[in-house]
mmCIF file of the N, C-alpha and C atoms, coordinates in Angstrom:
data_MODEL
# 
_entry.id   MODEL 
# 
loop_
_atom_site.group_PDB 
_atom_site.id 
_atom_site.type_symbol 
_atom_site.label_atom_id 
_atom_site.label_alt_id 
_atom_site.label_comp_id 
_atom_site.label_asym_id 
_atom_site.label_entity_id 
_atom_site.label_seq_id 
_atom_site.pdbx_PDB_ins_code 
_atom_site.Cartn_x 
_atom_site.Cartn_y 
_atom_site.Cartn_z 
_atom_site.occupancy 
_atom_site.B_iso_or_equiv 
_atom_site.pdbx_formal_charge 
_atom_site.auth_seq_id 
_atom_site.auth_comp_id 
_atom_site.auth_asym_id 
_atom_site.auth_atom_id 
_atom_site.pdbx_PDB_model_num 
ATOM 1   N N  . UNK A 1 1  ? 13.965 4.463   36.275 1.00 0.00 ? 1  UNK A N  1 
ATOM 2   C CA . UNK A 1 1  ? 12.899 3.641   35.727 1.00 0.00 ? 1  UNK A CA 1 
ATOM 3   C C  . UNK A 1 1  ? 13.179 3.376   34.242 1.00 0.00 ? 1  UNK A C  1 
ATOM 4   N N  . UNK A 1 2  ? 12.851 2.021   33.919 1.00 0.00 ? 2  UNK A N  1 
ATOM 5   C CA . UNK A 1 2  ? 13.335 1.630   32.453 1.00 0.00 ? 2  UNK A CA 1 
ATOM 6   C C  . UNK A 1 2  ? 11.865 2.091   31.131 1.00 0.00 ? 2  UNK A C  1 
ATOM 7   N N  . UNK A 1 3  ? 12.485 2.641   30.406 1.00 0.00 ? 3  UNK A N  1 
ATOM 8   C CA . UNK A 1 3  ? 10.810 2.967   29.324 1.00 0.00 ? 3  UNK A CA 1 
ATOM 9   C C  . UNK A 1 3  ? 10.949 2.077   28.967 1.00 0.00 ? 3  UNK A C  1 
ATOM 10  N N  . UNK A 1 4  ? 10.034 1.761   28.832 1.00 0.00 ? 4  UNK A N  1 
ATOM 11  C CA . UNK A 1 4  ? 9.248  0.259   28.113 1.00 0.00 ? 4  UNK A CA 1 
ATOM 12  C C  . UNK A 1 4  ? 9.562  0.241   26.993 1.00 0.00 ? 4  UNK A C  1 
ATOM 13  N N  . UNK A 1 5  ? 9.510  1.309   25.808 1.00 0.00 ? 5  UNK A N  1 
ATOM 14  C CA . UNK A 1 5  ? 9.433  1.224   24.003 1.00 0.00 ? 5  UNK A CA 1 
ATOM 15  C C  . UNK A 1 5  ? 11.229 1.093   23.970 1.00 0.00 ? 5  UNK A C  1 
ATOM 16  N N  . UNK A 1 6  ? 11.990 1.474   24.743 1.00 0.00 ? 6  UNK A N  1 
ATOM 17  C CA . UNK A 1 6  ? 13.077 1.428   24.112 1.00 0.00 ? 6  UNK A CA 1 
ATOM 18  C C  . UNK A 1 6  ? 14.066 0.372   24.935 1.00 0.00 ? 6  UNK A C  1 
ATOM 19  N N  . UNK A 1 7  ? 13.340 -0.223  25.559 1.00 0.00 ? 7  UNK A N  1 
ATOM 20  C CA . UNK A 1 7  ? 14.192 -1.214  26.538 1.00 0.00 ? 7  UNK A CA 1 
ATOM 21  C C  . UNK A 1 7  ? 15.048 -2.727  25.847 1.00 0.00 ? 7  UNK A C  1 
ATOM 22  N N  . UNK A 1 8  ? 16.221 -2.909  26.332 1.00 0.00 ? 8  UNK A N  1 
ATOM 23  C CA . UNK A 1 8  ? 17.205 -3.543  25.689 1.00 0.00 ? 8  UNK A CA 1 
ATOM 24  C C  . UNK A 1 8  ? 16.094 -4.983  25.324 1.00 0.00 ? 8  UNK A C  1 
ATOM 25  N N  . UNK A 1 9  ? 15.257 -5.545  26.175 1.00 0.00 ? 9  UNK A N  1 
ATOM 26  C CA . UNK A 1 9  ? 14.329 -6.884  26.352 1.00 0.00 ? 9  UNK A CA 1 
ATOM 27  C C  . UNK A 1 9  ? 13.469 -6.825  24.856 1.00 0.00 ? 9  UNK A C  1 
ATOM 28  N N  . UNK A 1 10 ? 12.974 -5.454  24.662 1.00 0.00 ? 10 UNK A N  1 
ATOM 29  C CA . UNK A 1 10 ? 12.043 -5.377  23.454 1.00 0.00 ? 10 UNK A CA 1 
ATOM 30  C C  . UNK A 1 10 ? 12.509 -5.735  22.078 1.00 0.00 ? 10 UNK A C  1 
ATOM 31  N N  . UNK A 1 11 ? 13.581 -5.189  22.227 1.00 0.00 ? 11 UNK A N  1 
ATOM 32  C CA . UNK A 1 11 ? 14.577 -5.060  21.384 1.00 0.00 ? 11 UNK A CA 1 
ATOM 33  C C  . UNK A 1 11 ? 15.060 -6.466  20.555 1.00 0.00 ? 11 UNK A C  1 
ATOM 34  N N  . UNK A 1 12 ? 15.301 -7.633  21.881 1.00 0.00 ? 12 UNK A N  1 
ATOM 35  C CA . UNK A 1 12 ? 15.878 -8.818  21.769 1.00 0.00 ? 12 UNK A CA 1 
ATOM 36  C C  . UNK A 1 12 ? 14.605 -9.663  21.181 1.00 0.00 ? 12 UNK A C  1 
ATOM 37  N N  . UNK A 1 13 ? 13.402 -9.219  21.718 1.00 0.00 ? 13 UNK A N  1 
ATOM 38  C CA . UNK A 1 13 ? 12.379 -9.926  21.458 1.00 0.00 ? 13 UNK A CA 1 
ATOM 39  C C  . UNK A 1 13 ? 11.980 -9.825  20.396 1.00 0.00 ? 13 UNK A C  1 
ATOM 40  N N  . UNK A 1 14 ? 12.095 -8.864  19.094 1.00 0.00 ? 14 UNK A N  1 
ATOM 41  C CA . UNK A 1 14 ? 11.950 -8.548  18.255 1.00 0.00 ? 14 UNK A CA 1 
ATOM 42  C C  . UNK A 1 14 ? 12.868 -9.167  17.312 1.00 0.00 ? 14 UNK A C  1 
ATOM 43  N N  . UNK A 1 15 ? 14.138 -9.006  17.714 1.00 0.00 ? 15 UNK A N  1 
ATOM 44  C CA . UNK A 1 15 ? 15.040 -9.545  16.789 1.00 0.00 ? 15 UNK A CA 1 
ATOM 45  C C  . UNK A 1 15 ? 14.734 -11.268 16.682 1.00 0.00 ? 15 UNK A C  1 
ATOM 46  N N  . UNK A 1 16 ? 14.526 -11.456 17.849 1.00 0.00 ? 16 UNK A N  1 
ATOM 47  C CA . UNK A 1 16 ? 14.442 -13.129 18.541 1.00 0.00 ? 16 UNK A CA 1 
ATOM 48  C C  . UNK A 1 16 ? 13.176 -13.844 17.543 1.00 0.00 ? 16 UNK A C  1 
ATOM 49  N N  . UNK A 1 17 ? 11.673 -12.733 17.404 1.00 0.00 ? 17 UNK A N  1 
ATOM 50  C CA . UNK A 1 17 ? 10.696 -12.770 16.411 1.00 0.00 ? 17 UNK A CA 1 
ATOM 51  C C  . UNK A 1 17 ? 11.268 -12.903 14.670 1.00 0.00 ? 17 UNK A C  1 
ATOM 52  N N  . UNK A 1 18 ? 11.836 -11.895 14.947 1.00 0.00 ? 18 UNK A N  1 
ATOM 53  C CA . UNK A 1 18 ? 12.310 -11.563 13.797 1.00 0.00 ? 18 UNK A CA 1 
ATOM 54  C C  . UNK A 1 18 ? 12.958 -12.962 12.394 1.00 0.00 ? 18 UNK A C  1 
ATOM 55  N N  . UNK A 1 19 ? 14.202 -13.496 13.531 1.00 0.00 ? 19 UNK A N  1 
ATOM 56  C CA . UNK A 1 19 ? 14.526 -14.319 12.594 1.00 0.00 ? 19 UNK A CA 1 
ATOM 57  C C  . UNK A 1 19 ? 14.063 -15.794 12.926 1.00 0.00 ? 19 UNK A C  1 
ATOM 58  N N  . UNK A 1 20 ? 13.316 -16.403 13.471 1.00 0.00 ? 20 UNK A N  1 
ATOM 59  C CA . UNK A 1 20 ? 12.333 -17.220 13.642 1.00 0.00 ? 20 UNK A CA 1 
ATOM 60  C C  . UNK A 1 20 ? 11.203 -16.778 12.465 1.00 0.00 ? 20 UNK A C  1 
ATOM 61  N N  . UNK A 1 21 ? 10.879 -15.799 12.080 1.00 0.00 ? 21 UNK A N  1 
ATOM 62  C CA . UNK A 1 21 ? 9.615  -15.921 11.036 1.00 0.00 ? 21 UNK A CA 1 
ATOM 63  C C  . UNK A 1 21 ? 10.116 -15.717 9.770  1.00 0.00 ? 21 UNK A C  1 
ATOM 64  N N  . UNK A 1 22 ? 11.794 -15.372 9.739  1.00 0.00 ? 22 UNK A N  1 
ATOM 65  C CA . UNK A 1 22 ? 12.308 -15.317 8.511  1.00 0.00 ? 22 UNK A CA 1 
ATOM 66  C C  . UNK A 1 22 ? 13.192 -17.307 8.355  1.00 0.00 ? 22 UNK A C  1 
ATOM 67  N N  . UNK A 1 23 ? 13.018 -17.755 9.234  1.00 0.00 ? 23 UNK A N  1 
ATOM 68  C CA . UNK A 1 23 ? 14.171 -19.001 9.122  1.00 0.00 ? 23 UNK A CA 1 
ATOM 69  C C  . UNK A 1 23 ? 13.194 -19.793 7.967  1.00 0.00 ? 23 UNK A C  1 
ATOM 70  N N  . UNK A 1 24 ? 11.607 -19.644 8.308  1.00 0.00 ? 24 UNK A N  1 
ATOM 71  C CA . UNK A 1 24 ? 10.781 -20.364 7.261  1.00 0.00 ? 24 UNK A CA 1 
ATOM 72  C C  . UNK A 1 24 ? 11.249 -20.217 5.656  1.00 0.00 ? 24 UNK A C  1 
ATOM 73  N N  . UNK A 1 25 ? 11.948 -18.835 4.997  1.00 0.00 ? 25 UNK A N  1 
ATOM 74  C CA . UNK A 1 25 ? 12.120 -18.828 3.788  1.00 0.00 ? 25 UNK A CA 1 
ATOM 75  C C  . UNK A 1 25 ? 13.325 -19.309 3.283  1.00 0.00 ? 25 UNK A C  1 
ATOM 76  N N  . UNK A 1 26 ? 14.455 -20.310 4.424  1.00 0.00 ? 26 UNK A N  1 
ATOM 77  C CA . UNK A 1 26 ? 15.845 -20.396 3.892  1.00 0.00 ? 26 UNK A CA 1 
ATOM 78  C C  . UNK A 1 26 ? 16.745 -19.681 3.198  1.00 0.00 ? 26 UNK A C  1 
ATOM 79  N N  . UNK A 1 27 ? 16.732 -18.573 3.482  1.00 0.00 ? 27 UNK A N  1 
ATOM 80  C CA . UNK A 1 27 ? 17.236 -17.587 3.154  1.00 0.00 ? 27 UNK A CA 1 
ATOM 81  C C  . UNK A 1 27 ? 16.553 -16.399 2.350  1.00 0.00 ? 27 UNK A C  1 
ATOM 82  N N  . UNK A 1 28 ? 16.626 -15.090 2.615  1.00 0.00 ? 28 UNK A N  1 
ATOM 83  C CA . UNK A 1 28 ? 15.992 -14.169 0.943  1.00 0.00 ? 28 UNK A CA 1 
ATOM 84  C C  . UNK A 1 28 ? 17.061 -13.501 0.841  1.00 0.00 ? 28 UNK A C  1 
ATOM 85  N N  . UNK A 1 29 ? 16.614 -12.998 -0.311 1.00 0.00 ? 29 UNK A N  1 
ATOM 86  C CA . UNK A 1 29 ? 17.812 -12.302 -1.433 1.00 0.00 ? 29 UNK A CA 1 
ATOM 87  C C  . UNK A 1 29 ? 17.802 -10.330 -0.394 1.00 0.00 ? 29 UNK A C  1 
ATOM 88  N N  . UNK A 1 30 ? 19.512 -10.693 -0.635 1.00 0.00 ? 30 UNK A N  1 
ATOM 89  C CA . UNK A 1 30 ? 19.762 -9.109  0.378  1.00 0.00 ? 30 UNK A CA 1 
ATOM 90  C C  . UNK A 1 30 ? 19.191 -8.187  -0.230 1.00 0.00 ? 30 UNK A C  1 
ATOM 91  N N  . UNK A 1 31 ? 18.623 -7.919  -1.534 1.00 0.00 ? 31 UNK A N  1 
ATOM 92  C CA . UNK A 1 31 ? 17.912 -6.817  -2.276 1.00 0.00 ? 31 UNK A CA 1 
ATOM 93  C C  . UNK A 1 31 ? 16.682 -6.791  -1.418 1.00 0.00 ? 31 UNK A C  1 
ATOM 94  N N  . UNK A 1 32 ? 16.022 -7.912  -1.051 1.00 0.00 ? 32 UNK A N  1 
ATOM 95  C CA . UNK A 1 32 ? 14.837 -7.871  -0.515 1.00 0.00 ? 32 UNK A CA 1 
ATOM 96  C C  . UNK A 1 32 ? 14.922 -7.870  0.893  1.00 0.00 ? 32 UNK A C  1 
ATOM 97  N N  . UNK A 1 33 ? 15.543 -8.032  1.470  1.00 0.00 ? 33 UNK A N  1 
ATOM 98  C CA . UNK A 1 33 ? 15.380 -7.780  2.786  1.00 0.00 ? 33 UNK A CA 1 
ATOM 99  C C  . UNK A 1 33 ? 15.159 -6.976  3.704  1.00 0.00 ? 33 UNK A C  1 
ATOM 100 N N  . UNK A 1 34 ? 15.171 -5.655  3.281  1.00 0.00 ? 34 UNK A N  1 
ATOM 101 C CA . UNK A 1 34 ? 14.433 -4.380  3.740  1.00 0.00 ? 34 UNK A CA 1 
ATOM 102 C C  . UNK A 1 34 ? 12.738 -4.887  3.475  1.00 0.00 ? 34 UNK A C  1 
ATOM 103 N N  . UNK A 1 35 ? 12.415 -5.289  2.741  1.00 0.00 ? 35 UNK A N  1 
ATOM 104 C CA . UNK A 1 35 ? 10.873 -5.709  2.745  1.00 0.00 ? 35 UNK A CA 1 
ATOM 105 C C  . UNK A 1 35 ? 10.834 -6.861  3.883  1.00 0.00 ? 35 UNK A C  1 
ATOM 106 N N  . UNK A 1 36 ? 11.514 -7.525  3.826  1.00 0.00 ? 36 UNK A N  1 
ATOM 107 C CA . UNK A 1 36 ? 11.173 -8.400  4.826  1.00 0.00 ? 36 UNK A CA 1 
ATOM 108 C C  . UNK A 1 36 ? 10.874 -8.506  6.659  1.00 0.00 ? 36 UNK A C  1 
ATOM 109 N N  . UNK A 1 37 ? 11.959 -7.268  6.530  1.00 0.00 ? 37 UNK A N  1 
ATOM 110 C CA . UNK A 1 37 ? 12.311 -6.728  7.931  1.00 0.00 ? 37 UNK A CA 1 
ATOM 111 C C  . UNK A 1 37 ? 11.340 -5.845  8.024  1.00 0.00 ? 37 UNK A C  1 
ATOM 112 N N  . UNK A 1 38 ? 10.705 -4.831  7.114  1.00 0.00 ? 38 UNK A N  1 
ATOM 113 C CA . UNK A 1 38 ? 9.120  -4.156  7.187  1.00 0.00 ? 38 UNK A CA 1 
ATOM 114 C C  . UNK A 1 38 ? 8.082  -4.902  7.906  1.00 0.00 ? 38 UNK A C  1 
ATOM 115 N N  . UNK A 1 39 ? 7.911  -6.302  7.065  1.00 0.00 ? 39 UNK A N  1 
ATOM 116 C CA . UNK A 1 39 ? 6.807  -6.911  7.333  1.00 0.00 ? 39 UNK A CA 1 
ATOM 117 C C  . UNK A 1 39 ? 7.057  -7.305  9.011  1.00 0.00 ? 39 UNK A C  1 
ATOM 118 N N  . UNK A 1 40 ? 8.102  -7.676  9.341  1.00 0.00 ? 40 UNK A N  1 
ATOM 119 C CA . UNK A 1 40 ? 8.234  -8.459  10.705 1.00 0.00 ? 40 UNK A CA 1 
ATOM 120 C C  . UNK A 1 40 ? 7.754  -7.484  11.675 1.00 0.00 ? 40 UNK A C  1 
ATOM 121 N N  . UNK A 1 41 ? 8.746  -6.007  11.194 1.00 0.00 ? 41 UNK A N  1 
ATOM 122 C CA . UNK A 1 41 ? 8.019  -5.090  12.004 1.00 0.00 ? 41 UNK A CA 1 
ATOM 123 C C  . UNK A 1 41 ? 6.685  -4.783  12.448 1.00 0.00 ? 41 UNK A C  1 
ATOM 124 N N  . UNK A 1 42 ? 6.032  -4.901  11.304 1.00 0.00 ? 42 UNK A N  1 
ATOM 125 C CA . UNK A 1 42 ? 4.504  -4.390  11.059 1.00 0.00 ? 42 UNK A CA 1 
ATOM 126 C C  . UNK A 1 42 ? 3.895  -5.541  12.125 1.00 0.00 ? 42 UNK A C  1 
ATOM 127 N N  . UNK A 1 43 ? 4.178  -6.639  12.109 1.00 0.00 ? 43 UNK A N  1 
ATOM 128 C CA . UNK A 1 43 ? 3.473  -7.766  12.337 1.00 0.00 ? 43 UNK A CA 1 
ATOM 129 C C  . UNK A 1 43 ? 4.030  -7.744  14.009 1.00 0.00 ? 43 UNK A C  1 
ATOM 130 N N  . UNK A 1 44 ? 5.044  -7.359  14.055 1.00 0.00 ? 44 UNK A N  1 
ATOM 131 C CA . UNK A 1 44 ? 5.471  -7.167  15.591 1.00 0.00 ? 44 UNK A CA 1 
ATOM 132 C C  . UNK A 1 44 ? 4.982  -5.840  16.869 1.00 0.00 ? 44 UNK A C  1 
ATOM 133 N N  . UNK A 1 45 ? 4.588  -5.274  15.886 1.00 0.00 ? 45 UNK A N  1 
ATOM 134 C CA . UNK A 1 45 ? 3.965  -3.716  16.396 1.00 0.00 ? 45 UNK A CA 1 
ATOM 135 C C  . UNK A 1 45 ? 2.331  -3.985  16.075 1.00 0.00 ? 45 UNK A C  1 
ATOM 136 N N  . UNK A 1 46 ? 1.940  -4.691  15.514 1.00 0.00 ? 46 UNK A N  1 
ATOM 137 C CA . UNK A 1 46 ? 0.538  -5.177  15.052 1.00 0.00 ? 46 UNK A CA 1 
ATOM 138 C C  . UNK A 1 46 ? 0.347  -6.633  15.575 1.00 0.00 ? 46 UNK A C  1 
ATOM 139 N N  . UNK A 1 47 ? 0.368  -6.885  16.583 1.00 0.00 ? 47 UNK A N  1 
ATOM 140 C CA . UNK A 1 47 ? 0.426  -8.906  17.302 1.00 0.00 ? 47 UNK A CA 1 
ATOM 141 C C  . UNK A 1 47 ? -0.883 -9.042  16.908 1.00 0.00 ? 47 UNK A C  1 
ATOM 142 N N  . UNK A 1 48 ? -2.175 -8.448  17.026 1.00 0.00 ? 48 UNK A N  1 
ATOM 143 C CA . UNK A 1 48 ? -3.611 -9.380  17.188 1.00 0.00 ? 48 UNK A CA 1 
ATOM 144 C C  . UNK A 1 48 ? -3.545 -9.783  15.637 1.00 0.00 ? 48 UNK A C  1 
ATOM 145 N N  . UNK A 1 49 ? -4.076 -10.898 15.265 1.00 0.00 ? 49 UNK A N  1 
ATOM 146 C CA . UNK A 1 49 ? -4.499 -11.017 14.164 1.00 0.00 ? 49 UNK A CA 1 
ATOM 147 C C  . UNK A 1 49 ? -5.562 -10.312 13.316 1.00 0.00 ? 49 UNK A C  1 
ATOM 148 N N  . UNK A 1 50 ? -6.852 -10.365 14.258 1.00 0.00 ? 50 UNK A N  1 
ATOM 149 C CA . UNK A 1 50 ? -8.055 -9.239  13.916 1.00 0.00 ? 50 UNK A CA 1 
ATOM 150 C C  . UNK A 1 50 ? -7.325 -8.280  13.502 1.00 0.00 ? 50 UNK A C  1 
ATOM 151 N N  . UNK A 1 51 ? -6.698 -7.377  14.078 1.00 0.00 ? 51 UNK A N  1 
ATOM 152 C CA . UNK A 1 51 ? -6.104 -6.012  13.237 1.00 0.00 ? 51 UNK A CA 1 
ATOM 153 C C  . UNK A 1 51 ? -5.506 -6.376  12.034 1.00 0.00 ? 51 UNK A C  1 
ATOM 154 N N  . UNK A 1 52 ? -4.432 -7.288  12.222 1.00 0.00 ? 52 UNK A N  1 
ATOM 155 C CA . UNK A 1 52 ? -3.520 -7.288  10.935 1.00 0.00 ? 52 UNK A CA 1 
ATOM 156 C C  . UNK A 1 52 ? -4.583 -7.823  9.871  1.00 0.00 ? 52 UNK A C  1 
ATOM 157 N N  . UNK A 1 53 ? -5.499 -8.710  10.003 1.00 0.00 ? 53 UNK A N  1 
ATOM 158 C CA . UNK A 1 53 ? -6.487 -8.897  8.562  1.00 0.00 ? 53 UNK A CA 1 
ATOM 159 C C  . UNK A 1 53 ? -7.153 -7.519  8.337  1.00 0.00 ? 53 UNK A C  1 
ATOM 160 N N  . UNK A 1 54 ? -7.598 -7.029  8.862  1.00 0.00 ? 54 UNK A N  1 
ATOM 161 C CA . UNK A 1 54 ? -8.386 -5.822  8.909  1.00 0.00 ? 54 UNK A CA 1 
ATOM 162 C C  . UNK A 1 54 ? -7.668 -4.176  8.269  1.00 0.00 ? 54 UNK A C  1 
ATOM 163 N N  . UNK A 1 55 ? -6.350 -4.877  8.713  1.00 0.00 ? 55 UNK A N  1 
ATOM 164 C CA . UNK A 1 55 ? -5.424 -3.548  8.213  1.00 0.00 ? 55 UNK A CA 1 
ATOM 165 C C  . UNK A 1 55 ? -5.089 -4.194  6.717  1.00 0.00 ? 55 UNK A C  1 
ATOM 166 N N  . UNK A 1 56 ? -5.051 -5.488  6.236  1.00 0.00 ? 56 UNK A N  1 
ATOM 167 C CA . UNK A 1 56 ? -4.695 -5.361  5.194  1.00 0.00 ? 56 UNK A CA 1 
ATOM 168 C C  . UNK A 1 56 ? -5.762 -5.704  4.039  1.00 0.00 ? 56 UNK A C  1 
ATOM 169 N N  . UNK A 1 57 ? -7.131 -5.884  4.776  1.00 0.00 ? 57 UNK A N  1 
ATOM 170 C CA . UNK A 1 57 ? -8.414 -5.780  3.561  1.00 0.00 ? 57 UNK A CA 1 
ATOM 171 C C  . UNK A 1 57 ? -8.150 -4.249  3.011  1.00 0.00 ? 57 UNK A C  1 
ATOM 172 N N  . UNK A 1 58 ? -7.968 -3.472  4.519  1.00 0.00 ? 58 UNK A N  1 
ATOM 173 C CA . UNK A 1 58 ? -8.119 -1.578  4.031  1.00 0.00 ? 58 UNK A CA 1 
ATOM 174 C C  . UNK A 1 58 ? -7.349 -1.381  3.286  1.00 0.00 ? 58 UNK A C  1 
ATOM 175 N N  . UNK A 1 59 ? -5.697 -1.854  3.121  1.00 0.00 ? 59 UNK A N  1 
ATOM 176 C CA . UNK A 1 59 ? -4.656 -1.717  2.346  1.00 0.00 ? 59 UNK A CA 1 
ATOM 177 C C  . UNK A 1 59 ? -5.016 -1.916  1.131  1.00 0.00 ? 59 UNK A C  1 
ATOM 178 N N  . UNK A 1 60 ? -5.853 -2.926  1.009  1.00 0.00 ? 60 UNK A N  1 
ATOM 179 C CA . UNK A 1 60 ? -5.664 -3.880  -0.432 1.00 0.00 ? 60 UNK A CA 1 
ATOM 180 C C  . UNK A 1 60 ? -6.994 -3.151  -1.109 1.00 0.00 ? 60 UNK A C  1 
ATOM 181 N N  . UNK A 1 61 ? -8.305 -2.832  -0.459 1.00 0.00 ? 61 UNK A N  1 
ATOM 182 C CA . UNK A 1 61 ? -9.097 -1.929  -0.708 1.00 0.00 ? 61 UNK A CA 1 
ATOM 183 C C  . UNK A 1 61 ? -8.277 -0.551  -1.630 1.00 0.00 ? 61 UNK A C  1 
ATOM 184 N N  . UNK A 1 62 ? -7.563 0.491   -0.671 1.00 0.00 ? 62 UNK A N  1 
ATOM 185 C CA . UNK A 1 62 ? -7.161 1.332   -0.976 1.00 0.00 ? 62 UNK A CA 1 
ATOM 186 C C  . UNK A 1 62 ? -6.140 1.464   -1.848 1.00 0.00 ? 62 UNK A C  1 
ATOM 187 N N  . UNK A 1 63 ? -5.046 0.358   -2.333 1.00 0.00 ? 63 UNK A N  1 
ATOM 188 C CA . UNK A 1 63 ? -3.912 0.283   -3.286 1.00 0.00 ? 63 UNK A CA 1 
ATOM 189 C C  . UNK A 1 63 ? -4.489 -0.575  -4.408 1.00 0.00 ? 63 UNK A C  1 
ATOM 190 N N  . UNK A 1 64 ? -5.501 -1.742  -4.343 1.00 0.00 ? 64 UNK A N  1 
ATOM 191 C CA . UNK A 1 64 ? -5.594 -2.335  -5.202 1.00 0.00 ? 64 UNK A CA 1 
ATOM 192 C C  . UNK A 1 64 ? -7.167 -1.846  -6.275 1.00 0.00 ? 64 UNK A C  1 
ATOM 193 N N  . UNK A 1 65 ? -7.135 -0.647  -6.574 1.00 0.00 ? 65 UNK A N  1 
ATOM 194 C CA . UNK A 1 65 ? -8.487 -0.859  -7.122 1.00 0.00 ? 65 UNK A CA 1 
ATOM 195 C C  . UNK A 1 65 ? -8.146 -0.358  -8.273 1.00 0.00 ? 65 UNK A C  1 
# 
């Protein structure tokens, strides 16, 4: 039986996400691209929108005061 979290399909789908939401910036600078690849993650492990606004009022609550 194939696990689901580590299966070759997830994997592709992610990457497949991945540079589709990065093609919008025409390139970023390789210094930054560990941030970039964070965010895709976050946003790929986090799909609903409701959460992701919600996770980042709390963020911005809790880092920005």
């Amino acid at each position: 039986m194939v696990d689901q979290k580590n299966h070759i399909n997830g994997i592709e789908n992610f990457w497949n996400q991945t540079k589709r939401h990065m093609r919008r910036f025409n390139g970023i600078p390789a210094t930054h691209f560990y941030l970039y690849l964070k965010e895709c993650e976050w946003r790929f492990n986090t799909p609903q929108p409701k959460l992701q606004q919600t996770q980042l009022i709390q963020w911005a609550k809790t880092h920005l005061r």
